[in-house]
PDB file as gemmi writes it, atoms N, CA and C in Angstrom:
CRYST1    1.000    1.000    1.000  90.00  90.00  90.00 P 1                      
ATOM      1  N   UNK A   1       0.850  -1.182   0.000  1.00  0.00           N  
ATOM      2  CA  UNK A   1       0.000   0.000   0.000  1.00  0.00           C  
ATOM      3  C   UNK A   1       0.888   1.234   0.000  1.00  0.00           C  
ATOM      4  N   UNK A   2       0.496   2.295  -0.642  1.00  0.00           N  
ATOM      5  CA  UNK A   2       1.388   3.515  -0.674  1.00  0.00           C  
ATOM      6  C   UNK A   2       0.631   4.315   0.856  1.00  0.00           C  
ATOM      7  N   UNK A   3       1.640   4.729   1.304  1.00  0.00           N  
ATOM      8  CA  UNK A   3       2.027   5.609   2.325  1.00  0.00           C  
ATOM      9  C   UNK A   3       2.013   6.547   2.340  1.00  0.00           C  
ATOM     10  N   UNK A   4       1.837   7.471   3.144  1.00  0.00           N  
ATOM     11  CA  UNK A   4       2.250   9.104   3.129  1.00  0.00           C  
ATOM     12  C   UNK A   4       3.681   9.186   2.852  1.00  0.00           C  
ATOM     13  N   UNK A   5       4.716   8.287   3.676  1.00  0.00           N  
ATOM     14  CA  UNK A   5       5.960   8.802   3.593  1.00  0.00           C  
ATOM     15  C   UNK A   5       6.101   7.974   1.909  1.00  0.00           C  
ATOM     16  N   UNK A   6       5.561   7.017   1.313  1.00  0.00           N  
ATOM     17  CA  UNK A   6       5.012   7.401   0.035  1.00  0.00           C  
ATOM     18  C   UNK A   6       5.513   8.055  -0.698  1.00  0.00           C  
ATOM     19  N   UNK A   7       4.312   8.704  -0.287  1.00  0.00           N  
ATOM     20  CA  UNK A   7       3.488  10.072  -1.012  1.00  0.00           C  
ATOM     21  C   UNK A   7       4.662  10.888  -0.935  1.00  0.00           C  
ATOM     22  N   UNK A   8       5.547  11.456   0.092  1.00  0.00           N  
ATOM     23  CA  UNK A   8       6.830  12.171   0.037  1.00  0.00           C  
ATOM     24  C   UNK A   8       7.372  12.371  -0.653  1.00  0.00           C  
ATOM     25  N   UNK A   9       7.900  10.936  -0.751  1.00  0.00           N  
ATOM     26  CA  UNK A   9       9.052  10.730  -1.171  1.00  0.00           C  
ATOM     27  C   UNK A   9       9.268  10.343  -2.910  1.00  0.00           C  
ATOM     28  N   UNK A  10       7.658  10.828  -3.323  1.00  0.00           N  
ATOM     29  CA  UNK A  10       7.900  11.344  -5.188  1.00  0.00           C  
ATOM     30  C   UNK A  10       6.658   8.999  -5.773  1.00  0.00           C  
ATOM     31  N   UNK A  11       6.599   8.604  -4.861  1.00  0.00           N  
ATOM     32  CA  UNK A  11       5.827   7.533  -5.428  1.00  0.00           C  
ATOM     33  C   UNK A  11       4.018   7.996  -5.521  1.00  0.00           C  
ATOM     34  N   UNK A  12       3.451   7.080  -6.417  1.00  0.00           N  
ATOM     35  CA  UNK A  12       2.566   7.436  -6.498  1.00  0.00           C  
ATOM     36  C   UNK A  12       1.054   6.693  -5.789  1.00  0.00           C  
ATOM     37  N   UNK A  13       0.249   7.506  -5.494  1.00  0.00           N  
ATOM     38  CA  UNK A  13      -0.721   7.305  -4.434  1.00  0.00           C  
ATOM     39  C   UNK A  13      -2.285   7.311  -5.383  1.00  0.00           C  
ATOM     40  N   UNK A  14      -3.132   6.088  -5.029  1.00  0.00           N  
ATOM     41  CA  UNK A  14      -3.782   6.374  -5.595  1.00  0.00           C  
ATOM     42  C   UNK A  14      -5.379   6.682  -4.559  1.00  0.00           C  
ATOM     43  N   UNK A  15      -6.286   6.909  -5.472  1.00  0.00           N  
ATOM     44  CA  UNK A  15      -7.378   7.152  -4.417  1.00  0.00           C  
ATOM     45  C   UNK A  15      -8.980   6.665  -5.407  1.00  0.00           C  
ATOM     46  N   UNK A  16      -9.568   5.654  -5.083  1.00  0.00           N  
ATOM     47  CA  UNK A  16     -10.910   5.708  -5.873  1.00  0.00           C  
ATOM     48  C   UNK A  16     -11.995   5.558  -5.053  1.00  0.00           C  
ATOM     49  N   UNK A  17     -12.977   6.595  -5.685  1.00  0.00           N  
ATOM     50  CA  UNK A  17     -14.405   7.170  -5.207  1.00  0.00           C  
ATOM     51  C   UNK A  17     -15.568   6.901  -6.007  1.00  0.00           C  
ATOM     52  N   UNK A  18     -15.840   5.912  -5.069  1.00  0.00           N  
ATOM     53  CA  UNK A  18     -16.807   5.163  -5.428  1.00  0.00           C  
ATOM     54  C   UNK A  18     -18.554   5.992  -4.974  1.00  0.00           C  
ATOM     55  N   UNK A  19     -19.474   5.712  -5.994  1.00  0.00           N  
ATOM     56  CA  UNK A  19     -20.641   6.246  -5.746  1.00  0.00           C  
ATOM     57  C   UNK A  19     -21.742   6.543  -6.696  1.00  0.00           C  
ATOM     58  N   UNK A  20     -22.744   7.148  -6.673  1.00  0.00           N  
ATOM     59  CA  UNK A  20     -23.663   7.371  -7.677  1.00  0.00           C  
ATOM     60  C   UNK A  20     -24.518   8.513  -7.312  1.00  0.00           C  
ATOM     61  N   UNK A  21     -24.713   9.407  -8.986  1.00  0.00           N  
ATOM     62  CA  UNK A  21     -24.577  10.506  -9.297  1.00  0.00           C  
ATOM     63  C   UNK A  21     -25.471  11.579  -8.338  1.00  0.00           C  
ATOM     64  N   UNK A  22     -26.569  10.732  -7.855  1.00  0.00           N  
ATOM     65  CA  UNK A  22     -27.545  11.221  -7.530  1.00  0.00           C  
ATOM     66  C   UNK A  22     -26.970  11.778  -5.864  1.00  0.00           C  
ATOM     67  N   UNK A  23     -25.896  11.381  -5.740  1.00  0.00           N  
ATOM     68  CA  UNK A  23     -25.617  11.484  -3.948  1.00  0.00           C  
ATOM     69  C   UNK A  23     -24.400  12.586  -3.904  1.00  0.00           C  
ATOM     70  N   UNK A  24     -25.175  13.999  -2.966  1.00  0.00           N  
ATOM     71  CA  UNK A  24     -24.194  15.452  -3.229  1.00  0.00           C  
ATOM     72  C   UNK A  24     -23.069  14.566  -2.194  1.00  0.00           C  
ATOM     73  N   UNK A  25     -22.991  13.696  -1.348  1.00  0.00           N  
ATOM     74  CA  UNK A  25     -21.744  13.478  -0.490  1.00  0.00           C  
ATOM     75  C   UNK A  25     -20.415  12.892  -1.833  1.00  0.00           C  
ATOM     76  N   UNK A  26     -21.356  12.428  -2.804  1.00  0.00           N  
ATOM     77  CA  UNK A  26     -20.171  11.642  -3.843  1.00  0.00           C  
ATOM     78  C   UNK A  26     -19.757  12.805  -4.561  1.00  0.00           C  
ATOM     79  N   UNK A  27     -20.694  13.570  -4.882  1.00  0.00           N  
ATOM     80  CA  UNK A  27     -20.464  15.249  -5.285  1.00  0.00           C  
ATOM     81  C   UNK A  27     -19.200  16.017  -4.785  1.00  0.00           C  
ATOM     82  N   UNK A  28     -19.298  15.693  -3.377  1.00  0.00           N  
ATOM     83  CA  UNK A  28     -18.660  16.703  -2.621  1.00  0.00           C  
ATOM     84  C   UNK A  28     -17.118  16.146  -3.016  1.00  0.00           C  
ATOM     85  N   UNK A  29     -17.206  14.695  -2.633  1.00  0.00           N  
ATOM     86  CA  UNK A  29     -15.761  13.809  -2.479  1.00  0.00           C  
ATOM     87  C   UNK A  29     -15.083  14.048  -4.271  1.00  0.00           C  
ATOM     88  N   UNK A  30     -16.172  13.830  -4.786  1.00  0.00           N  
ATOM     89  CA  UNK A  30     -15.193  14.219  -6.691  1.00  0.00           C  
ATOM     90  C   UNK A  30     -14.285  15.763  -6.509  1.00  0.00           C  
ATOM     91  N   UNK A  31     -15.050  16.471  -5.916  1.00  0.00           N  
ATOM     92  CA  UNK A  31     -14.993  18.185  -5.715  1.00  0.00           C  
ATOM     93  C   UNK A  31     -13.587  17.491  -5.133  1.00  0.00           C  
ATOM     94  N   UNK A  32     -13.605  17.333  -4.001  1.00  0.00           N  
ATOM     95  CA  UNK A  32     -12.231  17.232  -3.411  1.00  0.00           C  
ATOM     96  C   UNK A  32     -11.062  16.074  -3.824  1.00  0.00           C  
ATOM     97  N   UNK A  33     -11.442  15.110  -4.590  1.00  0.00           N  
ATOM     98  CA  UNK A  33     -10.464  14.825  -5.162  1.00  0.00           C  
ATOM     99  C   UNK A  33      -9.670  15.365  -6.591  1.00  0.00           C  
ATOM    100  N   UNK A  34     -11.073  16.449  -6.946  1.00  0.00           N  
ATOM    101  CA  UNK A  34     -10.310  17.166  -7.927  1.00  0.00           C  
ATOM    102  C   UNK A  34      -9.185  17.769  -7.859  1.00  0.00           C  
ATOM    103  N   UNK A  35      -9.706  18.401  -6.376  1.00  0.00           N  
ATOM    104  CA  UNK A  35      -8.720  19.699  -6.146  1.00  0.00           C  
ATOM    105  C   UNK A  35      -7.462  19.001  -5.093  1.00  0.00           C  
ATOM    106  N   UNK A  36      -7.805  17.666  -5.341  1.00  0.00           N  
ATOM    107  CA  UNK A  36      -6.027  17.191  -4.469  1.00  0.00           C  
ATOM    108  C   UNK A  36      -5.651  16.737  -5.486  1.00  0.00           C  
ATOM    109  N   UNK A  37      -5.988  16.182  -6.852  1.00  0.00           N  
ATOM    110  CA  UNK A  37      -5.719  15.639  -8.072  1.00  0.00           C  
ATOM    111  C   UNK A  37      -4.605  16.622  -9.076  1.00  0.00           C  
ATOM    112  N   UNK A  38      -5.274  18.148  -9.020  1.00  0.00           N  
ATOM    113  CA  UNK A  38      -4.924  18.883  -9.538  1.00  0.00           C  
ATOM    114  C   UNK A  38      -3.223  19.746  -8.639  1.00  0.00           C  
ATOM    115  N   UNK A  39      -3.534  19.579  -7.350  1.00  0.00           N  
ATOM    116  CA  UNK A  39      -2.259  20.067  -6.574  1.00  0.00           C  
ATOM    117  C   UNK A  39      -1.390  19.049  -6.442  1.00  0.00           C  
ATOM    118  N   UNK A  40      -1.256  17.782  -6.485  1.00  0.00           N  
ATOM    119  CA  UNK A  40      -0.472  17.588  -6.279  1.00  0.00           C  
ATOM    120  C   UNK A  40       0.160  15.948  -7.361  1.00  0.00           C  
ATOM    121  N   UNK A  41       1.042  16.075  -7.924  1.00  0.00           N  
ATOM    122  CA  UNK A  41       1.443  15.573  -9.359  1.00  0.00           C  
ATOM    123  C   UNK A  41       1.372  14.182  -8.956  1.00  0.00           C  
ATOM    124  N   UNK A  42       1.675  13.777  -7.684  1.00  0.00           N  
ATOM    125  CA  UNK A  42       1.904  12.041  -7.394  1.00  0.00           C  
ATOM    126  C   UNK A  42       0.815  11.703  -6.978  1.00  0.00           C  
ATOM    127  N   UNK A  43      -0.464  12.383  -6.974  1.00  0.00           N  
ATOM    128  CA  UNK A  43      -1.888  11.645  -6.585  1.00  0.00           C  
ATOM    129  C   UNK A  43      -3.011  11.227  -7.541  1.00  0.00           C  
ATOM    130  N   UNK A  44      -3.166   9.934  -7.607  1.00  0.00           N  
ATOM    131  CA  UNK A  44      -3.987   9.815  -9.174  1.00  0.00           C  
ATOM    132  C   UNK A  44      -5.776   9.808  -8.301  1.00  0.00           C  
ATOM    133  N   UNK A  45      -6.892  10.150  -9.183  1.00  0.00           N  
ATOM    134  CA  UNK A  45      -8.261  10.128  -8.366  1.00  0.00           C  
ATOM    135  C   UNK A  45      -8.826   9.373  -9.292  1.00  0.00           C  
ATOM    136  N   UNK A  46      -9.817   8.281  -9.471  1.00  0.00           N  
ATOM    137  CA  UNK A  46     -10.518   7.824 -10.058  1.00  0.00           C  
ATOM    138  C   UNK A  46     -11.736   7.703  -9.699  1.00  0.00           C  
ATOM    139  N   UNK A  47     -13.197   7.769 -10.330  1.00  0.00           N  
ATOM    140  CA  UNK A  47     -14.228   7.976  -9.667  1.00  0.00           C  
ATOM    141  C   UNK A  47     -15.041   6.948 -10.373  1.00  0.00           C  
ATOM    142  N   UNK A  48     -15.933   6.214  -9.941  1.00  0.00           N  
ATOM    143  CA  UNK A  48     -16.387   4.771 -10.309  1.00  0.00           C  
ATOM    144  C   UNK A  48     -17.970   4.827  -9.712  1.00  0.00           C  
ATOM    145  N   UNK A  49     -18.804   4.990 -10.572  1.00  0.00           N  
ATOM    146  CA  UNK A  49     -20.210   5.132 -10.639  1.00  0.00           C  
ATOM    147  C   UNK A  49     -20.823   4.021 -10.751  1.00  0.00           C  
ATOM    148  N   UNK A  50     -22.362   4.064 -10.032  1.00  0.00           N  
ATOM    149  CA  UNK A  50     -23.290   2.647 -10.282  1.00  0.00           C  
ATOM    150  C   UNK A  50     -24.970   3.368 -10.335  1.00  0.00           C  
ATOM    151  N   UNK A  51     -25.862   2.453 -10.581  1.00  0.00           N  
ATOM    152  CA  UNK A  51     -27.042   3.369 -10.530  1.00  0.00           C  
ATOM    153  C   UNK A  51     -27.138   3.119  -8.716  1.00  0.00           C  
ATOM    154  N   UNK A  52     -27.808   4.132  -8.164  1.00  0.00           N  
ATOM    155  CA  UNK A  52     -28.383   4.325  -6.904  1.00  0.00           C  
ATOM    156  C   UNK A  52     -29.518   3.003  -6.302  1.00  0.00           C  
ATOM    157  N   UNK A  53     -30.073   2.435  -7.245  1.00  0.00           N  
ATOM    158  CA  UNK A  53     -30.836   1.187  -7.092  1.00  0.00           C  
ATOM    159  C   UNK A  53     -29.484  -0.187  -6.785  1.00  0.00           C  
ATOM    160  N   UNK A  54     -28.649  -0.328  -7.451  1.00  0.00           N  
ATOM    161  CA  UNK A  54     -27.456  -1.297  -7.264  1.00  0.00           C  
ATOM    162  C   UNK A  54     -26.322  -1.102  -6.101  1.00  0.00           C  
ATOM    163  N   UNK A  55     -26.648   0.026  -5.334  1.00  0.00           N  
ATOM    164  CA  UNK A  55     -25.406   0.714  -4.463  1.00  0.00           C  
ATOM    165  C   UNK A  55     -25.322  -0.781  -3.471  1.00  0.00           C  
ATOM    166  N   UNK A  56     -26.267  -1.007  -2.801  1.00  0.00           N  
ATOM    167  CA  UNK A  56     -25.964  -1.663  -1.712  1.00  0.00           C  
ATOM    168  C   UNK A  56     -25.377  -3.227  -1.888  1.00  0.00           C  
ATOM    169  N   UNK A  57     -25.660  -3.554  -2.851  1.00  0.00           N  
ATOM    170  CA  UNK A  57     -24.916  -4.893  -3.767  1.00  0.00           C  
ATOM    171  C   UNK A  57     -23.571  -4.553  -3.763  1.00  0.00           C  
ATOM    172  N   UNK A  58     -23.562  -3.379  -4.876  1.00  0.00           N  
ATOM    173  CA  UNK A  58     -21.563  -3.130  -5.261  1.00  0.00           C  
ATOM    174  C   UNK A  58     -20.873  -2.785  -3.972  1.00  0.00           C  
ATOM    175  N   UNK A  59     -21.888  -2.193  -3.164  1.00  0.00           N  
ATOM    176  CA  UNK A  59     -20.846  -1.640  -2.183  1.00  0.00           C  
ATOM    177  C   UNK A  59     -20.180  -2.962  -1.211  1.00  0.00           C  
ATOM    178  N   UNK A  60     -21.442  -3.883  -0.977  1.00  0.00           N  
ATOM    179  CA  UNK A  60     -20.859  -5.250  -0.776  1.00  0.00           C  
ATOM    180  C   UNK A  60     -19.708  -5.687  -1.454  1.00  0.00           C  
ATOM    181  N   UNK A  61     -19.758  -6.235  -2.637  1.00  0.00           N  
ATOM    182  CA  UNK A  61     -19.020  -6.142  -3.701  1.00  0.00           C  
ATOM    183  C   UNK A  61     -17.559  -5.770  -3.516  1.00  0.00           C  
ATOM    184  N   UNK A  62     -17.722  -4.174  -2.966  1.00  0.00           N  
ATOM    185  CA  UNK A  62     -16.191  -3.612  -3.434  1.00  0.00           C  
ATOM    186  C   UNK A  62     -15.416  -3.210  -1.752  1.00  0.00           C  
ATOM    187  N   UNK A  63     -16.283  -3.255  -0.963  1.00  0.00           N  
ATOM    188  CA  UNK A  63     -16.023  -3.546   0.381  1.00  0.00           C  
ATOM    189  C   UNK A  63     -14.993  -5.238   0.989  1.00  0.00           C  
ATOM    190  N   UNK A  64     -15.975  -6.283   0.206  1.00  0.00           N  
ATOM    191  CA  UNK A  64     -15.263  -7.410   0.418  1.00  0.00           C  
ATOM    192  C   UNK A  64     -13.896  -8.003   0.620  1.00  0.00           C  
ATOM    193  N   UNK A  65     -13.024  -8.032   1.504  1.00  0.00           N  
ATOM    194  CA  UNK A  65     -11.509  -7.716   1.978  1.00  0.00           C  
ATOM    195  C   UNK A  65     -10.835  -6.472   2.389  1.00  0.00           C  
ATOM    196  N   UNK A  66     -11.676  -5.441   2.229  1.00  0.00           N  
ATOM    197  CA  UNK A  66     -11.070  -4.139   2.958  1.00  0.00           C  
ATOM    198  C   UNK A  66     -11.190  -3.961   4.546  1.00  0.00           C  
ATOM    199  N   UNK A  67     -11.621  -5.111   5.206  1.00  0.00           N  
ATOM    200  CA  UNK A  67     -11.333  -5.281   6.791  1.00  0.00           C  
ATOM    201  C   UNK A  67     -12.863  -5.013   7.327  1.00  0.00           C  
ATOM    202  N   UNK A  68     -12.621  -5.011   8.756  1.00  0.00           N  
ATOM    203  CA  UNK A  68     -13.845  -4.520   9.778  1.00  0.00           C  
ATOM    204  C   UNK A  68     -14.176  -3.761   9.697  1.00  0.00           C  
ATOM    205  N   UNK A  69     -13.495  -2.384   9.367  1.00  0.00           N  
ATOM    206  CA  UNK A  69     -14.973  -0.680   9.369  1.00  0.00           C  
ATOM    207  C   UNK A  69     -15.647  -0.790   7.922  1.00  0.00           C  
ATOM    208  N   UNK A  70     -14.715  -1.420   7.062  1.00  0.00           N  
ATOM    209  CA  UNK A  70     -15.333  -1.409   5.481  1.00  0.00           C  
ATOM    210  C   UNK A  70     -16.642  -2.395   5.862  1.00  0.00           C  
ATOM    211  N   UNK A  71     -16.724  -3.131   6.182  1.00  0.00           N  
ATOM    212  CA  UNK A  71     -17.978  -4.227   6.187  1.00  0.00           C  
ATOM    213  C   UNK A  71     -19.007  -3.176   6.886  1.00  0.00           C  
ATOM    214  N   UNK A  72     -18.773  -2.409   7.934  1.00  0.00           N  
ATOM    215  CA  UNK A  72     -19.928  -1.392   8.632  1.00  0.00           C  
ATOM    216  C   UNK A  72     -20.438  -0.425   7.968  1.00  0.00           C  
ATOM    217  N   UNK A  73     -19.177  -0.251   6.853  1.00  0.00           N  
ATOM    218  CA  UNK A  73     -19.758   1.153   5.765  1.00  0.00           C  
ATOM    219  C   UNK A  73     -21.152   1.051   5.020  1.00  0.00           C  
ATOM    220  N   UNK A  74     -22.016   1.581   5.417  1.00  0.00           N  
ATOM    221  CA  UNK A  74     -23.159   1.197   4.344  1.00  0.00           C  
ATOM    222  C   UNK A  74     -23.738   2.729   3.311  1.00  0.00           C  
ATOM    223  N   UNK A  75     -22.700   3.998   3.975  1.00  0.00           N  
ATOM    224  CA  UNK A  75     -23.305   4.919   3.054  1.00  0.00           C  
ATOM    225  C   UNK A  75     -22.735   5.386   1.625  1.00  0.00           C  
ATOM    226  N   UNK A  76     -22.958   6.008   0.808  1.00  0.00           N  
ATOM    227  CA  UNK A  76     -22.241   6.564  -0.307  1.00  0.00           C  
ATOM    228  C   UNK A  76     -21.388   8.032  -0.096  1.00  0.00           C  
ATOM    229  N   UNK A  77     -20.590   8.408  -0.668  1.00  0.00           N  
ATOM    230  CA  UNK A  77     -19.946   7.660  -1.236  1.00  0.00           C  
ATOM    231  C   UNK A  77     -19.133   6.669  -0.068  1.00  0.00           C  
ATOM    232  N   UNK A  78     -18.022   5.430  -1.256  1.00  0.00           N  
ATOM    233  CA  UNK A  78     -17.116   4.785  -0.089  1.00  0.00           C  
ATOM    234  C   UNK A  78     -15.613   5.278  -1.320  1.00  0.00           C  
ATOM    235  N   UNK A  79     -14.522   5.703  -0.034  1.00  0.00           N  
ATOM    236  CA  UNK A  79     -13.282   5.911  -0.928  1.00  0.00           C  
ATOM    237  C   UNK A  79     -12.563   5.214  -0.269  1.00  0.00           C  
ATOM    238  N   UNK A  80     -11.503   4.766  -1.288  1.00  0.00           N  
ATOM    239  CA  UNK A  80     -10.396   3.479  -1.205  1.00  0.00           C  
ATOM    240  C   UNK A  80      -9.299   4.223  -1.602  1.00  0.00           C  
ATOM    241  N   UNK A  81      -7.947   3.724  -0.453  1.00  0.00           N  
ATOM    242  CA  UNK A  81      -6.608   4.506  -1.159  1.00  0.00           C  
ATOM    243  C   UNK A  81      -5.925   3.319  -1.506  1.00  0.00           C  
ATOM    244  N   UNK A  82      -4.956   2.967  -2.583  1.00  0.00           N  
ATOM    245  CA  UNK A  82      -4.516   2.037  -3.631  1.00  0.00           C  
ATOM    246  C   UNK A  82      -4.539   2.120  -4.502  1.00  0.00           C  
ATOM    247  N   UNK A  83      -3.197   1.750  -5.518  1.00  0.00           N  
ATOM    248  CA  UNK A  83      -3.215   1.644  -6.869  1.00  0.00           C  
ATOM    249  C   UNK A  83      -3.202   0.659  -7.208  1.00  0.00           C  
ATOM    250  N   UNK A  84      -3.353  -0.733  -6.591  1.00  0.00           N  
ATOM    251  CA  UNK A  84      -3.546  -1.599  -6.935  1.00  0.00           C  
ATOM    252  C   UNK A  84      -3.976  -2.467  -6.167  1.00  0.00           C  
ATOM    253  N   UNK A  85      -4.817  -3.551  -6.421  1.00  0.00           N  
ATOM    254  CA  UNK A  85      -6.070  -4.285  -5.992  1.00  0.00           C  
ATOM    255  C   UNK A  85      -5.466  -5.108  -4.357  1.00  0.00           C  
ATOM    256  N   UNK A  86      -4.056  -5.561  -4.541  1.00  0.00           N  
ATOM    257  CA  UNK A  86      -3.511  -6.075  -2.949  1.00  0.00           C  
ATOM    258  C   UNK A  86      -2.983  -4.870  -2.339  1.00  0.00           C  
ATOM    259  N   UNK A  87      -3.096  -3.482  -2.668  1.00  0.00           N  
ATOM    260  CA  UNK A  87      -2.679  -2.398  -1.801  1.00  0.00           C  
ATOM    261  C   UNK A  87      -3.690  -1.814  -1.134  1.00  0.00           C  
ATOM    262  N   UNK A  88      -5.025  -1.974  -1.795  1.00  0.00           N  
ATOM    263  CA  UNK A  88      -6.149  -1.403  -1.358  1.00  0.00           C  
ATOM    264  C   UNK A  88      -6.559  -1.380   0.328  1.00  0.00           C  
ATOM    265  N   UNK A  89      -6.692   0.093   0.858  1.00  0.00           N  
ATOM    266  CA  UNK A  89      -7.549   0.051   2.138  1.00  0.00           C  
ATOM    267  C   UNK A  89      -8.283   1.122   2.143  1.00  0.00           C  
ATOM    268  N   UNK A  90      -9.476   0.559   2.889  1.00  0.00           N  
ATOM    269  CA  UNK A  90     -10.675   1.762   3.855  1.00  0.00           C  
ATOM    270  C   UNK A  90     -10.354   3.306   3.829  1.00  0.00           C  
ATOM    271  N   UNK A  91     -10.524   3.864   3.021  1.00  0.00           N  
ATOM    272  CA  UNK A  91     -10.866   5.254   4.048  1.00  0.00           C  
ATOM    273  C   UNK A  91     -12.218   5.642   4.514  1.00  0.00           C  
ATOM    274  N   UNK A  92     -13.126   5.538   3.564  1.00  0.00           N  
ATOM    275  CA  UNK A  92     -14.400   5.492   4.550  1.00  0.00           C  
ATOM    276  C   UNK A  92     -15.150   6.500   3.622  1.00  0.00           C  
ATOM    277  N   UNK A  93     -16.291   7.407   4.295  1.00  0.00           N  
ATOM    278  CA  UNK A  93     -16.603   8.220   2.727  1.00  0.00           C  
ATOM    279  C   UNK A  93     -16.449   9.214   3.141  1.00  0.00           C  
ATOM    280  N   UNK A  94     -17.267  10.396   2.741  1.00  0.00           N  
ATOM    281  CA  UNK A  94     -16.621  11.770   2.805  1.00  0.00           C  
ATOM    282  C   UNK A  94     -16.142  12.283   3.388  1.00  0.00           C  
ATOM    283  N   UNK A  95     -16.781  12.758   4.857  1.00  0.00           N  
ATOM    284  CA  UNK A  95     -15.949  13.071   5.565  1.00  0.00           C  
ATOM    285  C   UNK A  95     -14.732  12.416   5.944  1.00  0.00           C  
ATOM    286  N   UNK A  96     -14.647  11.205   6.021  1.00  0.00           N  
ATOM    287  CA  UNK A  96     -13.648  10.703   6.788  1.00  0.00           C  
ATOM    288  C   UNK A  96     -12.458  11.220   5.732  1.00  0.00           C  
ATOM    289  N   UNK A  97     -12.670  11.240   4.137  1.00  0.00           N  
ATOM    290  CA  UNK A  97     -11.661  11.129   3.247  1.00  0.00           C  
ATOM    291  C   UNK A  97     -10.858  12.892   3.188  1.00  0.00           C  
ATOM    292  N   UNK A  98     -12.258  13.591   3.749  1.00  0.00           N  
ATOM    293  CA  UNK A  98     -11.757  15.211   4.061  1.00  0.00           C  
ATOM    294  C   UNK A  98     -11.244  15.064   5.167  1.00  0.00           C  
ATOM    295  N   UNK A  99     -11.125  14.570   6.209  1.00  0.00           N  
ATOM    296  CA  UNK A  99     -10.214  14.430   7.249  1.00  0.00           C  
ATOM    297  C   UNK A  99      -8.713  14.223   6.782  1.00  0.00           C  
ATOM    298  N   UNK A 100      -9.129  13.095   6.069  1.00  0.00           N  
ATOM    299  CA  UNK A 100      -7.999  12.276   5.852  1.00  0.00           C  
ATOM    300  C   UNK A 100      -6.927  13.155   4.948  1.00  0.00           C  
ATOM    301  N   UNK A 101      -7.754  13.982   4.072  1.00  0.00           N  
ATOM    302  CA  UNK A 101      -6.983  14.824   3.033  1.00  0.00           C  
ATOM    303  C   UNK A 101      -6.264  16.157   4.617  1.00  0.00           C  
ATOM    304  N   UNK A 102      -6.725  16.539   4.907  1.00  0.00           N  
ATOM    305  CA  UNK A 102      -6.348  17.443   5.736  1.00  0.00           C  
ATOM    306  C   UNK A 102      -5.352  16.783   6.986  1.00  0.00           C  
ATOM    307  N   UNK A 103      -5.252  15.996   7.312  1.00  0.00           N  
ATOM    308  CA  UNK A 103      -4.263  15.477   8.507  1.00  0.00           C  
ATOM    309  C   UNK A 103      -2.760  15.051   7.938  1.00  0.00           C  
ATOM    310  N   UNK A 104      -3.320  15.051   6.617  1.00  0.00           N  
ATOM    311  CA  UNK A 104      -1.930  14.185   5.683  1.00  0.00           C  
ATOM    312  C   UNK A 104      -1.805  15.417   4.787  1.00  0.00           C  
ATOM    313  N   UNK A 105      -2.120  16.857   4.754  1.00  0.00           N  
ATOM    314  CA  UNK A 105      -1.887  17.819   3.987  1.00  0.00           C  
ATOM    315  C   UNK A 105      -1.962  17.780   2.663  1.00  0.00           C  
ATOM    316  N   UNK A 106      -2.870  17.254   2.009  1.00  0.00           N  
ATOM    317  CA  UNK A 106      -3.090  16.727   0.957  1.00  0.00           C  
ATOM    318  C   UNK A 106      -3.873  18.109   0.470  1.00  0.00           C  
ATOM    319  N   UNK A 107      -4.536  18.598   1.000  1.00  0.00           N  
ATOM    320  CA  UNK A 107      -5.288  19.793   1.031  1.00  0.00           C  
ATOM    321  C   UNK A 107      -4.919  20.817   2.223  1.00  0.00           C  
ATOM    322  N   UNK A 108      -4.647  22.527   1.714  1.00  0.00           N  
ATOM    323  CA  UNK A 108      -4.461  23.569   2.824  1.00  0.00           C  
ATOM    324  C   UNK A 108      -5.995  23.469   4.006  1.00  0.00           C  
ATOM    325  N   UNK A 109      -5.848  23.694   5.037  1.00  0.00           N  
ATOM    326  CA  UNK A 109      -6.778  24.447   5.826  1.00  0.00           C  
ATOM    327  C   UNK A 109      -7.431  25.151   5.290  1.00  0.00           C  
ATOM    328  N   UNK A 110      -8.609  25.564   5.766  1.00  0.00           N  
ATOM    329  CA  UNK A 110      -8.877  26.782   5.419  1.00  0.00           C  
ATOM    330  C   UNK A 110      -8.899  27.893   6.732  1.00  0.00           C  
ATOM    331  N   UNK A 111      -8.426  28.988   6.482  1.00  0.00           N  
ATOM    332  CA  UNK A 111      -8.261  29.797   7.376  1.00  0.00           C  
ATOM    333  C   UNK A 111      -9.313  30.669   8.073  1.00  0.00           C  
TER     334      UNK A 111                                                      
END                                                                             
């Protein structure tokens, strides 16, 4: 799995945001992976849509091996950091992933 010290040290980090169209929290999380996508050159964002009738299937689905809080996740969006399928872990959905962008400086504060 890529790391923050990672992320440092020039390797690349990935992040996919999972969700469907109809949900402003998946809204919000594209918004902010744009704008960590766009600042910073070693972070790739991918965003992976389903209809809103199929969520609770895929999310099963794409949850399956990402551990104990992933199995509790039941809302939209859900974001995953990994670039590849045995690196993959939990971040959780929006908020947690705006936390997550902000504790790891991925994104400024706002003042």
């Amino acid at each position: 799995m890529q790391s923050l010290n990672s992320f440092l040290f020039g390797e690349e980090t990935c992040f996919t945001i999972h969700g469907y169209p109809q949900c402003p929290y998946y809204q919000k999380a594209i918004q902010l992976g744009n704008h960590i996508d766009s600042n910073n050159k070693n972070i790739k964002i991918e965003n992976k849509e389903c209809n809103r009738e199929e969520w609770k299937e895929y999310l099963e689905k794409e949850t399956a091996g990402l551990g104990h809080k992933a199995r509790y996740h039941t809302t939209c969006p859900l974001v995953i950091e990994g670039c590849t399928d045995d690196a993959k872990s939990f971040v959780g959905g929006y908020a947690e992933f705006l936390n997550y962008s902000k504790k790891n400086k991925l994104i400024k504060p706002k003042n």
